[in-house]
N, C-alpha and C positions, 0 to 999 in steps of 0.2 A: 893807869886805869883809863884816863880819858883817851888816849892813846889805842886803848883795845877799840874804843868806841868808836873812832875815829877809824879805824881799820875796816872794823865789821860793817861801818857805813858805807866803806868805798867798796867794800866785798858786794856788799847789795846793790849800790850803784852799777858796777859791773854787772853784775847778775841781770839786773834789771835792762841794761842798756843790750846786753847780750840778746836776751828776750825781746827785745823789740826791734830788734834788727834780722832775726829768723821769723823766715814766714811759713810754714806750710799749707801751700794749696792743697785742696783734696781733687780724687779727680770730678769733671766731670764739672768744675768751675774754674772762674779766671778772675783775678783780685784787679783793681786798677790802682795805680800807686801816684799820689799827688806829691812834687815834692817842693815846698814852702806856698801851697797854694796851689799848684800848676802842675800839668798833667804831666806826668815821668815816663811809666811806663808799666805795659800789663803783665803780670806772675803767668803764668802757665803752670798749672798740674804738678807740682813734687816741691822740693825744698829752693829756697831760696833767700835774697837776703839783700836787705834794704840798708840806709844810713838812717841808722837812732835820731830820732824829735825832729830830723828835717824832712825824711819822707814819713808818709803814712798810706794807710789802704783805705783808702774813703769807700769802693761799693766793691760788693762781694756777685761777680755774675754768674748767672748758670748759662751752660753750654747746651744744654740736653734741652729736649723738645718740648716748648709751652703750650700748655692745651690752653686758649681762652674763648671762655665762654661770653658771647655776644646776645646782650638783653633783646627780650620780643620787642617790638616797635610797631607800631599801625604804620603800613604806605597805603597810598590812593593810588592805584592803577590807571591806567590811561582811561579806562571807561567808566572813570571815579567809583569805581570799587574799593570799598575798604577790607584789607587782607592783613594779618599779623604774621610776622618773619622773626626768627630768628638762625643763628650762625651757633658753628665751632670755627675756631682758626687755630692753626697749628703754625707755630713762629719758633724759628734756630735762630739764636744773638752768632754772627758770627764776626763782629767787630765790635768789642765789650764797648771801647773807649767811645765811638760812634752812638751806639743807643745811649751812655750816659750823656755824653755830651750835645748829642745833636738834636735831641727834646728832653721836655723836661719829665715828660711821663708817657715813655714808649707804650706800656698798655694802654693805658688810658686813648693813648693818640690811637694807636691802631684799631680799637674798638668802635671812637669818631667813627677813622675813616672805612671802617667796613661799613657801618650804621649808614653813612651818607652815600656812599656808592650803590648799596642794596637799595633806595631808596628812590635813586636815579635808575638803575636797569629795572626795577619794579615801575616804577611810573612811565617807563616808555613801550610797556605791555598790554592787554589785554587781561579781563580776570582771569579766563579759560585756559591762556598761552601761559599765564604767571604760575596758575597751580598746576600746567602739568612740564613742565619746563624746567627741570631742579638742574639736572647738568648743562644747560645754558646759561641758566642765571651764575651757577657756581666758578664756568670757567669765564664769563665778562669780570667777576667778582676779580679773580684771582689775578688775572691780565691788568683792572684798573688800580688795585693797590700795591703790585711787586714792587713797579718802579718807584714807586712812593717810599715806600719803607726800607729800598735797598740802600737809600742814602743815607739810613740811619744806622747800617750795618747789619741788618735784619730779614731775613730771607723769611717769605711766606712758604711753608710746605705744601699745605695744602687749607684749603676753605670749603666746609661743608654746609649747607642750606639743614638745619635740623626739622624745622619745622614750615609751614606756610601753607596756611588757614584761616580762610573769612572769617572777617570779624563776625560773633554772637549777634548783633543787627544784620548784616551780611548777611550769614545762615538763617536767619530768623525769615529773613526775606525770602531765598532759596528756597525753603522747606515749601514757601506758601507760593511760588512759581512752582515748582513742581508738582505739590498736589493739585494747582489751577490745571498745568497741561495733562497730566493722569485723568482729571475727571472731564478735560475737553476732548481727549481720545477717546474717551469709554460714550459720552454722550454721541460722539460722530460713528462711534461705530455700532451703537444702539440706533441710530437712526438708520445707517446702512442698513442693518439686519432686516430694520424695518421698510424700508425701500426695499429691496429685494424679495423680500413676504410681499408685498403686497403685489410684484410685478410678478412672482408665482402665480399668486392666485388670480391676480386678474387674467393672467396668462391661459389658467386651469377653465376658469370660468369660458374664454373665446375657445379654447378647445374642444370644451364639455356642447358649447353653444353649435361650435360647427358640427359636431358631430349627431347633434339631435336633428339640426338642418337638414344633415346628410340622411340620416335616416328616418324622418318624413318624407322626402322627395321618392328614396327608395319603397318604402310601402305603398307614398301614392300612387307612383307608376306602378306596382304589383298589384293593388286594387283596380289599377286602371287599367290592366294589361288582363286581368280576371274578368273583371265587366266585360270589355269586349269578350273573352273568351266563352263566358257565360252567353252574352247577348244572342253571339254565333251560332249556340249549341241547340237554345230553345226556338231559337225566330218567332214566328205566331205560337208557339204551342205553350199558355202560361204553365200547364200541369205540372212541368217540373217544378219551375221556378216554388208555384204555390207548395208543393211536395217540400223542397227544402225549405224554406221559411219555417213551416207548421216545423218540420224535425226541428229547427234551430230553438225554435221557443220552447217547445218541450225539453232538449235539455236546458235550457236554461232555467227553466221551472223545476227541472229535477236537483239541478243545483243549487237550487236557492232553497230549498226544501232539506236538501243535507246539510246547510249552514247553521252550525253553533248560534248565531246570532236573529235565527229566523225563528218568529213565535206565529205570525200567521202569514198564510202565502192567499195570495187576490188571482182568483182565475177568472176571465172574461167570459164577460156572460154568452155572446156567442161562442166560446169555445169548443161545444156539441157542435153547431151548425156549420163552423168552419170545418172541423172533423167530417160532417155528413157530407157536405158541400165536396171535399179531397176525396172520399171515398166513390161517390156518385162519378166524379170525375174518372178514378180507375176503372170503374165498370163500364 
């Protein structure tokens, strides 16, 4: 009996020892194998097979593409501008034993060194050049960290700028420059309109003036040019002259007498006598 025992223990011992000396990778990772402490050597994708209790598979790595996501940050721009960034990076391990060994927490480091790089190509910008600049900022980004992380075994694929947006104070600011220049355009160009009205009108008015100028001078020379003609026509003989006067006044009295607004008309007391006076003259 104790013999069975005895059997079935080295049964399971084998068992067990069998068991940990088969490994299967899946694909699409890569195991690293220490063996008494110190680095051996890395599995590759399918079956394979190690020395029971002296090696072991201390980290289990992926090959396939990490997406890491890079926390927002406040940088100050060169014009001390406060602006919030953040990143994607995309990283392939393409030397397992390398990222384990060569830091002690390849995310973590490479997340640092994006943080600190963004931080430096942001700070040697302008606010305007920082927020409209994504594929500048992106390929300095990508250039200053490759070399860095290739000696960890770790190729950057690509680095994306997700986001970059003044700070809530920043904007706060903005909002209240922009409405100041909106309401110092609208004011400058209220005033123009008003400049310009006013150099219409004065303009209207020298027009209006010359032209009233102009035609005084013209009627006066036409009364002046009638005088004489008149003067011409009568010489000593007033009869006509008096003949047209008396017609003038009589229409005039005729049309003041048809006005709406006329309640009593004043005729001169020699009015007969002048009449008698032009009459005597024709005969």
């Amino acid at each position: 009996m104790e013999g069975l025992y005895i059997a079935a223990a080295f049964v399971g011992l084998v068992v067990i020892t069998l068991f940990k000396g088969v490994r299967v990778v899946p694909q699409g990772y890569k195991h690293i194998v220490q063996r008494l402490g110190k680095y051996y050597c890395t599995l590759t994708p399918g079956l394979s097979f190690i020395v029971p209790y002296i090696d072991s598979v201390t980290h289990r790595i992926t090959t396939k593409d990490i997406v890491m996501d890079i926390p927002a940050q406040e940088v100050i721009t060169q014009d001390n501008a406060v602006i919030v960034a953040n990143a994607i990076a995309y990283i392939n391990i393409v030397s397992p034993e390398k990222a384990v060994y060569g830091v002690e927490d390849y995310e973590l480091a490479i997340q640092k060194l994006i943080q600190t790089a963004l931080r430096a190509i942001i700070g040697e910008m302008a606010l305007d050049s920082a927020l409209s600049s994504r594929d500048m900022i992106k390929e300095k980004l990508k250039a200053g960290i490759s070399d860095d992380i290739s000696d960890w075994g770790i190729t950057l694929k690509t680095v994306e700028i997700q986001d970059i947006n003044p700070s809530k104070t920043m904007q706060a600011s903005m909002e209240e420059q922009s409405a100041a220049e909106r309401q110092r355009r609208a004011a400058v160009t209220r005033a123009e309109g008003a400049k310009q009205a006013a150099i219409l009108e004065a303009e209207g008015r020298l027009e209006a003036s010359l032209r009233d100028a102009k035609a005084k001078v013209v009627l006066a020379e036409a009364s002046a040019r009638s005088i004489e003609s008149v003067t011409a026509a009568v010489k000593d003989n007033e009869l006509p002259v008096t003949f047209l006067l008396g017609e003038k006044y009589i229409e005039a009295m005729r049309l003041l007498s048809q006005s709406d607004n006329a309640k009593t008309i004043v005729l001169p007391a020699d009015l007969l006598q002048a009449v008698k006076g032009m009459m005597d003259k024709v005969r």
